[in-house]
C-alpha positions as CSV (number, residue, x, y, z in Angstrom):
1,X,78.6,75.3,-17.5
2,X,79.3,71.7,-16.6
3,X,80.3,69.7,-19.5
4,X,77.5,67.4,-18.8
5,X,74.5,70.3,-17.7
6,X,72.1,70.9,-20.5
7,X,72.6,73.9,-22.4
8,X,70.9,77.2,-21.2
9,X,69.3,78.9,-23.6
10,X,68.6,82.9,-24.2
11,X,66.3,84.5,-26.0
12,X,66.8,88.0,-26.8
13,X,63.5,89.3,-28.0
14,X,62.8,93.0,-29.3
15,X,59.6,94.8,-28.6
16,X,57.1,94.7,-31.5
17,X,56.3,98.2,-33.6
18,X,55.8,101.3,-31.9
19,X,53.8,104.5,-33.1
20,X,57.1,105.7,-33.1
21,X,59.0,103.3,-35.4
22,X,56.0,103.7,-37.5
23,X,56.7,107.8,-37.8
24,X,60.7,106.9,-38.0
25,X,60.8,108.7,-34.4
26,X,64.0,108.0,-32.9
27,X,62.6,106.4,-29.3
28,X,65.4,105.9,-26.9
29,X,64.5,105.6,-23.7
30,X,60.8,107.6,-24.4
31,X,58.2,105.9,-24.1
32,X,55.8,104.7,-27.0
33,X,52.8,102.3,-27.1
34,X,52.6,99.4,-29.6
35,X,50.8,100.4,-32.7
36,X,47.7,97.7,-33.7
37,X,50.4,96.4,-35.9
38,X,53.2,95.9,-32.9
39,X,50.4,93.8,-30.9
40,X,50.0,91.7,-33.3
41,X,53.8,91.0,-34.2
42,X,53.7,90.4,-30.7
43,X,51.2,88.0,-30.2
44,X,52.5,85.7,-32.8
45,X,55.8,85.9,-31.5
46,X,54.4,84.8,-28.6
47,X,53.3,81.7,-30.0
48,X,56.2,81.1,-32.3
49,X,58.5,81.5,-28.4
50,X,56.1,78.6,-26.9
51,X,58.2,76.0,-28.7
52,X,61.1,76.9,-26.9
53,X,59.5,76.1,-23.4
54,X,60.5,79.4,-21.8
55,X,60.6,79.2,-18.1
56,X,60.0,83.0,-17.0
57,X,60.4,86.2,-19.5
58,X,62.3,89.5,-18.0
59,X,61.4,92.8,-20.4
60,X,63.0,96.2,-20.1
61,X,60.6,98.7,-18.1
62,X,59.3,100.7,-21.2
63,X,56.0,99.8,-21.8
64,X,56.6,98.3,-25.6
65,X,59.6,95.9,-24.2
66,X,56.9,95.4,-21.1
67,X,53.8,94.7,-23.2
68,X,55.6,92.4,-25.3
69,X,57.4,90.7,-22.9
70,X,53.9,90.3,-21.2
71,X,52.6,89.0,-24.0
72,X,54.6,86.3,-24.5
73,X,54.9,85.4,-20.5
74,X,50.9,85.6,-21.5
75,X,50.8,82.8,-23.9
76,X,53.2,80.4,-21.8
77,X,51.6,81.2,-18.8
78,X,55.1,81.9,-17.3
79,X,56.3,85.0,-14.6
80,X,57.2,88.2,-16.4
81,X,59.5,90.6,-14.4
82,X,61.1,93.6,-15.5
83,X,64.6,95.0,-15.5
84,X,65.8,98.5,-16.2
85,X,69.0,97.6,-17.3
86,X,67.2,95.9,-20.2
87,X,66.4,99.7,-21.6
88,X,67.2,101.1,-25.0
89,X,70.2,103.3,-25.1
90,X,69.3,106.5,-24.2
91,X,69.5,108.8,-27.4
92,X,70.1,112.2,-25.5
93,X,68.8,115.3,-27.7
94,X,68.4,113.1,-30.5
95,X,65.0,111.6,-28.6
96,X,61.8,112.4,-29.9
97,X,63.5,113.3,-33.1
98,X,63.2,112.0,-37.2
99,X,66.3,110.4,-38.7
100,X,65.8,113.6,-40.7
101,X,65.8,116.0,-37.9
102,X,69.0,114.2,-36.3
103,X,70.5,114.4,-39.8
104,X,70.1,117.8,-39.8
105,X,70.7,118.9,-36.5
106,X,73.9,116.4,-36.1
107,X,75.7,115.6,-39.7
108,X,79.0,114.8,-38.6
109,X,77.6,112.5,-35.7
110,X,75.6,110.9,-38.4
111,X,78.6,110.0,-40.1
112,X,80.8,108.3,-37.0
113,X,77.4,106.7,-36.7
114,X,77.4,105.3,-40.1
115,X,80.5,104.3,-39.8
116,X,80.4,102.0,-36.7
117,X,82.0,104.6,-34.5
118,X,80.8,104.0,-30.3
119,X,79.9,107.3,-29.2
120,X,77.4,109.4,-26.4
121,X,74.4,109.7,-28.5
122,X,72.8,112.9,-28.7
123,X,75.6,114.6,-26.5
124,X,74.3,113.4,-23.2
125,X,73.6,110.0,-24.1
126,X,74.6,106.7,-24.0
127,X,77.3,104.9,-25.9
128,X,76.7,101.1,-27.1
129,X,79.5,100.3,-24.4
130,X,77.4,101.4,-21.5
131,X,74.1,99.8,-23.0
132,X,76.0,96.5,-23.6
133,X,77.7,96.9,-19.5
134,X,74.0,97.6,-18.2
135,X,72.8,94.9,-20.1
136,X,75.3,92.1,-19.2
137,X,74.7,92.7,-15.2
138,X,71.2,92.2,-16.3
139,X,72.1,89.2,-17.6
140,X,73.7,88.2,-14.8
141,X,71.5,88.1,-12.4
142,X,69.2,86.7,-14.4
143,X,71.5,83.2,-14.9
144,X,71.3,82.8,-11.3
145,X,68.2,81.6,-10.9
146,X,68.2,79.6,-14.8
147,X,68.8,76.2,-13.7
148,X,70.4,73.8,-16.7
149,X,68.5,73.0,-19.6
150,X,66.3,75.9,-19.1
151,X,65.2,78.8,-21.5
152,X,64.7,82.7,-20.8
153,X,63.3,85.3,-22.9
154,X,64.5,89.2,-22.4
155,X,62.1,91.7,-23.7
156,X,64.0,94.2,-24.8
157,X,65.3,97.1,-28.1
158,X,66.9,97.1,-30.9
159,X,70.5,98.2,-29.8
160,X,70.5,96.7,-26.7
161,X,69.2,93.8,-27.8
162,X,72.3,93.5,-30.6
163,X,74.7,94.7,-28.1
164,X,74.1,92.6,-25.2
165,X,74.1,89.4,-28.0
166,X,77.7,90.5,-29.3
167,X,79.0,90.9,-25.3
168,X,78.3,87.6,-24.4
169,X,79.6,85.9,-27.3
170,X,82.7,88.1,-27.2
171,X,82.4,89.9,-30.1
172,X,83.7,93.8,-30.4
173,X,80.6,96.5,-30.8
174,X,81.7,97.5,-34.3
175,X,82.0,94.3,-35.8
176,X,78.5,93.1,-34.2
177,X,77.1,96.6,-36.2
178,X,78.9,95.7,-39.0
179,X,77.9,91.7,-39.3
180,X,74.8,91.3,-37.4
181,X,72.3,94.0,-38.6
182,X,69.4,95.2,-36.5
183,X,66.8,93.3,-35.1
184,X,63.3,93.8,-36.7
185,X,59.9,94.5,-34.8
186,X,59.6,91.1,-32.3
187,X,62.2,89.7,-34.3
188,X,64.8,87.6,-31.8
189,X,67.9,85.9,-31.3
190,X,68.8,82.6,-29.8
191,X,71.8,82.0,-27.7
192,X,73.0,78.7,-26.3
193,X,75.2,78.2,-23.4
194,X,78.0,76.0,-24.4
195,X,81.7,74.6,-22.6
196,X,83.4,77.5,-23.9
197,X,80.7,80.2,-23.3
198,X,77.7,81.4,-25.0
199,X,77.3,81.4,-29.2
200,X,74.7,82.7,-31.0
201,X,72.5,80.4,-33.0
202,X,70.3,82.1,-34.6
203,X,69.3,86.3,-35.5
204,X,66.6,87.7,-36.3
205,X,64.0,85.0,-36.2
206,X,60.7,86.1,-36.1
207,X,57.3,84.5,-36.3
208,X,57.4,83.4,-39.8
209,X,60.4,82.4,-40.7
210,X,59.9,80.1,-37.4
211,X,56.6,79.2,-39.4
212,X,58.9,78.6,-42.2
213,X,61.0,76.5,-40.6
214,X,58.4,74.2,-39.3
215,X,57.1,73.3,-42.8
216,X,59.9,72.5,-44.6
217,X,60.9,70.2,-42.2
218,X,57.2,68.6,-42.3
């Protein structure tokens, strides 16, 4: 950026609850719906995002990424467009499957996962690397068309969500897992363009710490 643009601004928003997250399903690239409890994470994200003055909301194409991100485009009144390289990493055989199940089936790739280790996920997978490679030329193309000063929201999962955050600050895959945690249900991070690229300003916001914010700076 030009040393005297506005800042551009990212938000990197995941999807609200699934019936899946509720049954500790591990998702992937299936698709879910929102539970009753996921819409409603998602519309108060939704309002919580309008402070931020959004200008147009891209969502991965699975419908939970899709309804949230058309939730919030929704509330803003603001285009919503979605992007398949905004997906969820694709789990492989471990889709459709409890963290029980995987445990089961898959110890010892339980274990590298537990320990931070990048790695084809269920065998035919994807590793964090090519989520967070997909991701970026999402990215991309969407900074084309954000002017300065302006603010995007990406629908999208937990994992890519984290690992397109840690590509464009720089930051290695396993130290992201290690430092940054997961994102909860229509919980987001905010990432600001600055001279020397893009930091991370806040994780894992979400409607009411926003809420939170607000009043103790009333």
């Amino acid at each position: 950026m030009r040393g005297d643009a506005a800042p551009r601004r990212l938000v990197v928003l995941r999807h609200g609850e699934t019936t899946h997250n509720a049954a500790g399903i591990w998702q992937g690239q299936l698709d879910s719906p929102l539970s009753e409890r996921g819409v409603g994470q998602a519309e108060a994200a939704a309002r919580a995002l309008a402070s931020f003055a959004p200008v147009r909301v891209v969502a991965s194409d699975l419908a939970r990424a899709r309804v949230t991100g058309e939730t919030v485009a929704r509330v803003d009144g603001i285009p919503v467009t979605t992007d398949e390289r905004f997906r969820e990493i694709h789990a492989g055989d471990w889709q459709g499957l409890t963290g029980d199940e995987v445990r089961a089936s898959y110890p010892e790739d339980m274990d590298r996962l537990l320990r931070g280790e990048d790695f084809k996920r269920g065998g035919h997978g994807e590793s964090v690397a090519d989520v967070a490679a997909r991701c970026r030329a999402g990215v991309e193309a969407l900074l084309e068309d954000l002017g300065p000063g302006e603010c995007a929201i990406i629908a999208t999962h937990g994992v890519a969500g984290r690992a397109l955050a840690a590509d464009l600050v720089g930051m290695d895959q396993q130290t992201s897992w290690k430092a940054l945690g997961g994102l909860g249900n229509c919980h987001w991070a905010e990432l600001v363009e600055g001279r020397a690229g893009w930091r991370i300003q806040t994780w894992n916001q979400s409607a009411a710490t926003a809420m939170a914010r607000d009043e103790a700076l009333a």
